[in-house]
C-alpha positions in Angstrom: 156.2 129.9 110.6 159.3 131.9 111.1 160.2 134.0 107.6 163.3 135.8 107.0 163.9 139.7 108.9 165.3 142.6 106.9 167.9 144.4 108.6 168.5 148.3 108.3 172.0 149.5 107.6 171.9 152.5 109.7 173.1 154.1 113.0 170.1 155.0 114.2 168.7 151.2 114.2 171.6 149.7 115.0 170.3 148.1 117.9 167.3 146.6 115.7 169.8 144.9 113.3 171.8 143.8 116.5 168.4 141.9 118.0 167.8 140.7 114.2 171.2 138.9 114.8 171.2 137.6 118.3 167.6 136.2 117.4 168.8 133.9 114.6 172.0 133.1 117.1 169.2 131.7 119.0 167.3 130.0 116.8 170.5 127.9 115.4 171.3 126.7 118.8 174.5 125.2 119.7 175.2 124.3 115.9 175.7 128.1 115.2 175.2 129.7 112.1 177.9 131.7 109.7 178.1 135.1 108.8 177.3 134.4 105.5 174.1 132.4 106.5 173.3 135.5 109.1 174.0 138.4 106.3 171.6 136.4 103.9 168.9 136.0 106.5 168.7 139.9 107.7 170.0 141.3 104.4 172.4 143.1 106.2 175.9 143.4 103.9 178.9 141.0 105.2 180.3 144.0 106.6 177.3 144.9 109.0 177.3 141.2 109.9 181.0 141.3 110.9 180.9 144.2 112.6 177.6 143.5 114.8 179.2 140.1 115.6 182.1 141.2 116.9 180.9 143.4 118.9 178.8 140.6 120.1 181.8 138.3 120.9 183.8 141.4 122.3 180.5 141.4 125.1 180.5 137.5 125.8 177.0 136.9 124.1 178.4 134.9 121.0 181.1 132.5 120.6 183.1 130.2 117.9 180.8 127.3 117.5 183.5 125.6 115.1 183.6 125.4 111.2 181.7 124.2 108.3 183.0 123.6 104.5 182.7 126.3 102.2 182.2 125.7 98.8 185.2 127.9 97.8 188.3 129.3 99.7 188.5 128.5 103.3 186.1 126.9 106.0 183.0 129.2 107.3 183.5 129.9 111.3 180.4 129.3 112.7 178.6 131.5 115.6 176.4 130.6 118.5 175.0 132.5 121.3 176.5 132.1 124.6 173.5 131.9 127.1 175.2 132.0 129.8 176.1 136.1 129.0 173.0 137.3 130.7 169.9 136.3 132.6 166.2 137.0 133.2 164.3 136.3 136.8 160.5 135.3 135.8 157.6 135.7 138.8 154.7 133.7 139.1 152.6 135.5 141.6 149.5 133.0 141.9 146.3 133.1 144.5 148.2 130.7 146.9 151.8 130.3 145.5 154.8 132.3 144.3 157.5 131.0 142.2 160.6 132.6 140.8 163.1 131.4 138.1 166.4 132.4 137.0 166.7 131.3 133.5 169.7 132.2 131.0 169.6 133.8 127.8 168.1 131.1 126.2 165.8 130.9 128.4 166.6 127.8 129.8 165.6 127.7 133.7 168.9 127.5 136.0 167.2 128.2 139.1 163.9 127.9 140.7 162.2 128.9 144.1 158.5 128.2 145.4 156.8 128.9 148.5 153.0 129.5 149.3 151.5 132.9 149.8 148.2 134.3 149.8 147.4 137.0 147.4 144.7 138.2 149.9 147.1 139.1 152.4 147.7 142.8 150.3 150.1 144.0 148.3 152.1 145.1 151.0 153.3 141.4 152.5 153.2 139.5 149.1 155.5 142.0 147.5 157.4 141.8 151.0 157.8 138.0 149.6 158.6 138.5 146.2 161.8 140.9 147.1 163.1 138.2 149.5 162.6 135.8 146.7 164.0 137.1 144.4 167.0 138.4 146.0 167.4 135.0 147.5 167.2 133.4 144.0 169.9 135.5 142.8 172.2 134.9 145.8 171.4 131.3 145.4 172.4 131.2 141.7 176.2 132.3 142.8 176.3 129.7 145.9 174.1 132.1 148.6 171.4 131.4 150.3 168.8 132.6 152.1 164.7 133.0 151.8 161.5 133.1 153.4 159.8 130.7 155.3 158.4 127.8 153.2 160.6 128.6 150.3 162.6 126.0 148.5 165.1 125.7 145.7 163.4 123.1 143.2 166.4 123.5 140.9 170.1 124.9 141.3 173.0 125.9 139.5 173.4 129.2 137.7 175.8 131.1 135.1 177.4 133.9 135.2 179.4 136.1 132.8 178.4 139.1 130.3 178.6 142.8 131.8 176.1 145.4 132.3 175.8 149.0 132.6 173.3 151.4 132.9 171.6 152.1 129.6 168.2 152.0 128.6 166.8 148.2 128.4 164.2 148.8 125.8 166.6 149.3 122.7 170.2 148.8 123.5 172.9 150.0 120.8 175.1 147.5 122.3 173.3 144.0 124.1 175.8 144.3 126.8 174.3 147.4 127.9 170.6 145.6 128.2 172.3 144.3 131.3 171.6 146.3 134.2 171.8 144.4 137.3 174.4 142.1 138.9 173.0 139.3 141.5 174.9 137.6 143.8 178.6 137.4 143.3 177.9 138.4 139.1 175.0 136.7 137.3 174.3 139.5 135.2 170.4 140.1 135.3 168.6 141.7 132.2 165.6 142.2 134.5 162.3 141.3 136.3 159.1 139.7 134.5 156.3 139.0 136.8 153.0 137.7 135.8 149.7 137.2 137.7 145.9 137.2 137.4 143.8 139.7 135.6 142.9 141.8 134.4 145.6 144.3 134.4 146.9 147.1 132.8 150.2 145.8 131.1 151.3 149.3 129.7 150.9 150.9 133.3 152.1 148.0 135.6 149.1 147.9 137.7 146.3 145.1 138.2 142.8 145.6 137.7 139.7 144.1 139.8 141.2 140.5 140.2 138.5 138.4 141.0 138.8 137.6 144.6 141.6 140.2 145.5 139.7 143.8 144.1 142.2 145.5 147.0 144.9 144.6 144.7 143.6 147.4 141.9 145.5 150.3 140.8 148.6 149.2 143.3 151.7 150.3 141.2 153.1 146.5 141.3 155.8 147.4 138.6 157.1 150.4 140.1 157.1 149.3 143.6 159.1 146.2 142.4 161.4 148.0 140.0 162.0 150.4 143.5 162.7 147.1 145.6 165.0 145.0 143.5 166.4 148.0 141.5 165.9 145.9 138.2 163.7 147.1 135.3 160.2 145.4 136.1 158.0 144.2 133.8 154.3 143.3 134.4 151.9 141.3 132.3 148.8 138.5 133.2 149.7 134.9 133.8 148.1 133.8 130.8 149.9 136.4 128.6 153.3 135.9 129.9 152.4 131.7 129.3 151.4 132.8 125.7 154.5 134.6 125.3 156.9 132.3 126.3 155.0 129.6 123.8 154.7 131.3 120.8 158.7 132.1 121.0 159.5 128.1 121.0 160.9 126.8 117.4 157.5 125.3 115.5 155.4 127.6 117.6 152.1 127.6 115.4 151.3 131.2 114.1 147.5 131.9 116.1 146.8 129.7 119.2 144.9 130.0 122.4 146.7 129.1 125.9 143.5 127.9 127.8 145.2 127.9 131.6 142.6 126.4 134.1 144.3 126.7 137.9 143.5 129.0 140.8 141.5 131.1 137.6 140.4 130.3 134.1 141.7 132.4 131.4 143.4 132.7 128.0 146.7 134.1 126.5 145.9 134.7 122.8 148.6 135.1 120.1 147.6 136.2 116.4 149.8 135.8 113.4 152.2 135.3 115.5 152.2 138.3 118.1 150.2 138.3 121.6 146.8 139.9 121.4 146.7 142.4 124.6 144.1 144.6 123.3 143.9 148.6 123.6 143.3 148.3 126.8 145.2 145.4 127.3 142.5 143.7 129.0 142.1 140.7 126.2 141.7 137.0 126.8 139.4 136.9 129.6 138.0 134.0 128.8 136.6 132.7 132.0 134.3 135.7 132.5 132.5 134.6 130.1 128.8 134.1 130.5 127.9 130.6 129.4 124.9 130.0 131.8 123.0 133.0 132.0 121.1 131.5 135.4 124.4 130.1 136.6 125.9 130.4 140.0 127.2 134.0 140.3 130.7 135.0 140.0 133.5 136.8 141.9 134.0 139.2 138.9 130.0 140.4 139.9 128.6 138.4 136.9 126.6 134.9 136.8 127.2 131.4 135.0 130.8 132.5 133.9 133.0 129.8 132.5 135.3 129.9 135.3 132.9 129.7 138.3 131.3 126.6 136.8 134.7 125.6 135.7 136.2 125.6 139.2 133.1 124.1 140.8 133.1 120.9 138.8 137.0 120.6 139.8 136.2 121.0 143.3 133.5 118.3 143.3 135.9 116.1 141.6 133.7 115.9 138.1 137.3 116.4 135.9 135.8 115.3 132.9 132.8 117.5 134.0 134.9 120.8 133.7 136.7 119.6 131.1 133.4 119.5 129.0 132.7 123.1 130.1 136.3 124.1 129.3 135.3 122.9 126.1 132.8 125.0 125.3 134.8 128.1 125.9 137.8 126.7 123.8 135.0 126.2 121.1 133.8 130.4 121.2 137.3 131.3 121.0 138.0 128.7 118.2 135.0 130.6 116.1 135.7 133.7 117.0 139.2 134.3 116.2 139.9 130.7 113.8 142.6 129.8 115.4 145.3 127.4 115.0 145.3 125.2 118.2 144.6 125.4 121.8 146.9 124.3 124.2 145.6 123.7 127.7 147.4 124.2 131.0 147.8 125.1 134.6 147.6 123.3 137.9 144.1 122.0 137.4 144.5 120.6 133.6 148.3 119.4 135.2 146.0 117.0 137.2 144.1 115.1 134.9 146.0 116.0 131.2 144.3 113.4 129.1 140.8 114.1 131.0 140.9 117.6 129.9 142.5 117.5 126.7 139.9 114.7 125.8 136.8 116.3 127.3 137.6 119.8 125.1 138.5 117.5 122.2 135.0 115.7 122.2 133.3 119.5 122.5 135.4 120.8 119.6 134.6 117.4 117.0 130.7 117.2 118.1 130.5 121.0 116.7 132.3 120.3 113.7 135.9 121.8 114.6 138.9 119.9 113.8 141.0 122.5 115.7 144.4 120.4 117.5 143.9 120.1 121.3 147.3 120.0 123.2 148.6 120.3 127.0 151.8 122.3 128.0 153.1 119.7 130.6 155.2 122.4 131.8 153.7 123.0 135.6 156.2 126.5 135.7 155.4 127.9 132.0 153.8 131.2 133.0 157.0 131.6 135.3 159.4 130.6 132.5 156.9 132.8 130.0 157.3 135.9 132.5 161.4 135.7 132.1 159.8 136.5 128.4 158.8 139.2 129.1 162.3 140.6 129.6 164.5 138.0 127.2 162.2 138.9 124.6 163.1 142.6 123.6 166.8 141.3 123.4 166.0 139.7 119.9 164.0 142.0 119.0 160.6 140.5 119.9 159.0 144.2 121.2 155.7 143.7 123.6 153.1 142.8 120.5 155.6 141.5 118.1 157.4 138.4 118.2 160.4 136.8 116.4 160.4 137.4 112.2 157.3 139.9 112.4 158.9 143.0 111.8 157.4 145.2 109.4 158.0 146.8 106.1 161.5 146.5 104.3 164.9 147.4 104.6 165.1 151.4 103.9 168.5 151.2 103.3 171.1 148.7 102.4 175.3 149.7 102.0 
């Protein structure tokens, strides 16, 4: 449950208070929200307020929303954020598919390309594709064209507006400045999320052993990309970037599990509200683990893991077969870490929703656990979640902390 933020009424953070406003822009929608309303929910003075939002008009990323009665001296104007002010590309680099989004600052998706690819071919070829995707998703968004073989736009239309320059996109004093590239004939472009199996090394921007594909480890995805597109590049796992996107929705529950059953098994975790990566950022490998201890080996080296019997029981058509097994790894991470729900998805769970949601439901009630079973019917939300992982640091949602988790008080208030 979302909780108030405190602002800090200083130079030096002005660009935290900034996010602390442009987050609650968000969060109203397109009923908007006053100055008053915004100054009581940071604790920011009136004058901080004023000043941050009119800097935010002067940049195109909020707008009049109308007026609402005061209950002295003259109507409240009311604010919104304009999403249309900036962008974010997300990447879905799967085993056998690739799909890039263009989604505003809302994070509402305005365009969408898919094409097949095989993440076997190297690293060389499939970041060949994701360039020409993504450069072809950003002409297309302004009326271009263009694309690989096999590609196609799913969805069209884009925005354009807001203006960028070249300024650090981890903490800008100004949100404008977060804005760093231009596609096409002007969608501003905040940047590059891409998400894809694990493990990985989120802080470094390089994949691990991925089961299947061990050429793929230690290749500098990030900075090869960031090189290519000349966009700041952010790299996370499939399941993380999914977990992400989630947990920033309005009603988002504080701890869940995002159980995502597709080319892979694995889980995106989020805690009191902020992703679980681990030190190492190597958390929520759920489907390597070892459920049958004389099971069928594994990719990953090891035997009986959740995914390899997982996968098996799709291929052979037994749905509610793997769903059972899903179960039982939905039920380890239920008593291990109490959560709050589990939501299944991915292409596999996509299939047969009810099947699986029902199958891990039956597991969770027959061991006592009254846990809430959901599916994400969204077929593209690690590819909306990887947009995230750039949209996110622009209200102030920094990699491990999400919307109204900062911590500690206000050190100063004039």
């Amino acid at each position: 449950m979302r909780k108030d933020l405190g602002g800090v009424n200083v130079p030096a953070l002005r660009s935290h208070n900034t996010a602390l406003v442009l987050d609650l822009l968000r969060g109203a929608g397109e009923g908007g929200i006053s100055r008053l309303e915004l100054a009581e929910r940071t604790g920011l003075t009136p004058q901080a307020v004023s000043k941050i939002t009119a800097r935010l008009r002067a940049d195109g990323l909020a707008a009049e929303a109308g007026h609402r009665a005061s209950t002295g001296g003259k109507p409240r104007t009311v604010l919104r954020l304009v999403p249309s002010a900036a962008h974010a590309v997300g990447v879905h680099l799967d085993r056998d598919e690739l799909t890039v989004l263009l989604t505003d600052l809302a994070g509402t998706t305005v365009a969408l390309r898919r094409r097949p690819t095989d993440l076997g071919a190297g690293a060389g070829p499939v970041l060949d594709a994701v360039t020409e995707e993504v450069r072809a998703l950003l002409g297309e968004s302004d009326g271009g064209g263009g694309g690989g073989a096999g590609a196609r736009t799913v969805l069209g239309s884009g925005g354009s507006g807001g203006s960028g320059g070249p300024d650090d996109p981890g903490g800008p004093d100004d949100p404008g400045t977060a804005v760093l590239g231009v596609g096409g004939s002007g969608t501003a472009v905040l940047g590059v999320g891409v998400a894809m199996p694990g493990p990985l090394d989120h802080r470094a921007g390089v994949p691990g052993r991925v089961t299947g594909f061990p050429e793929w480890a230690g290749h500098p995805v990030r900075d090869e990309l960031a090189r290519r597109l000349g966009l700041p590049v952010v790299l996370d796992k499939d399941t993380n970037a999914a977990a992400l996107g989630l947990a920033l929705r309005p009603g988002a529950p504080g701890s869940f599990a995002y159980v995502h059953l597709g080319t892979g098994l694995g889980a995106g975790l989020v805690l009191g509200g902020a992703p679980l990566r681990g030190d190492r950022t190597g958390a929520g490998e759920l489907g390597h683990q070892t459920v049958q201890l004389d099971g069928p080996p594994c990719g990953c080296g090891g035997r009986g893991c959740l995914e390899a019997l997982c996968l098996a029981a799709v291929a052979r058509g037994e749905r509610a077969g793997a769903a059972r097994i899903l179960g039982v790894g939905a039920a380890n991470l239920v008593r291990l870490l109490d959560i709050d729900q589990v939501l299944l998805g991915g292409r596999a769970v996509l299939a047969a929703p009810e099947v699986f949601a029902d199958g891990v439901r039956e597991v969770l009630t027959g061991l006592g656990l009254t846990t809430p079973v959901g599916v994400v019917a969204e077929r593209d939300a690690v590819a909306e979640g990887a947009a995230w992982l750039t949209l996110a640091p622009v209200f102030g949602a920094e990699t491990g902390r999400l919307h109204g988790l900062y911590g500690g008080e206000p050190t100063e208030r004039r």
